[in-house]
N, C-alpha and C positions, 0 to 999 in steps of 0.2 A: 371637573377633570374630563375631558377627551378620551375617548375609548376608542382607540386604532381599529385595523384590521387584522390584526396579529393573533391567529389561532381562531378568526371566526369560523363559527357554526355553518356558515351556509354555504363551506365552501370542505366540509369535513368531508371524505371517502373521495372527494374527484379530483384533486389537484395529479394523483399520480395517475389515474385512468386517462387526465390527458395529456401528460407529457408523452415526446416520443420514445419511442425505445430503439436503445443506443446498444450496439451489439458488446459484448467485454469483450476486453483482448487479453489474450493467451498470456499467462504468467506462470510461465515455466522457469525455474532455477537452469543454473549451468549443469552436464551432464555426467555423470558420479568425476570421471577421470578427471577432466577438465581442474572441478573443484579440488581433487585431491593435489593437482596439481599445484594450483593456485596456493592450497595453505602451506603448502612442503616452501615454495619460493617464499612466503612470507617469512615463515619461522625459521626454516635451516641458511636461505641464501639471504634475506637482508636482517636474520638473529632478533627478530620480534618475538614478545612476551605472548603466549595465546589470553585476551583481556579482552574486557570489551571496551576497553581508550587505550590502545595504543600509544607509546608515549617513546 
């Protein structure tokens, strides 16, 4: 049986030392108002159930 490359030893601690590093991007939610507003229009102006499947 064939024994891949998958999970070898000689490559264990450096795969991430050499990739690049990639900056993250800002994941900010919407801003208190915004939201409050957002769920008032869900529930009071198109009469949705508060659920997590809308239906």
């Amino acid at each position: 049986m064939p024994r891949g490359t998958h999970g070898a030893l000689n490559k264990a601690g450096k795969v991430r030392s050499l990739t690049p590093k990639v900056e993250s991007r800002s994941r900010r939610g919407p801003i208190p108002r915004t939201r409050v507003r957002y769920i008032y229009r869900k529930r009071f102006v198109l009469g949705r159930k508060p659920s997590q499947h809308p239906i």
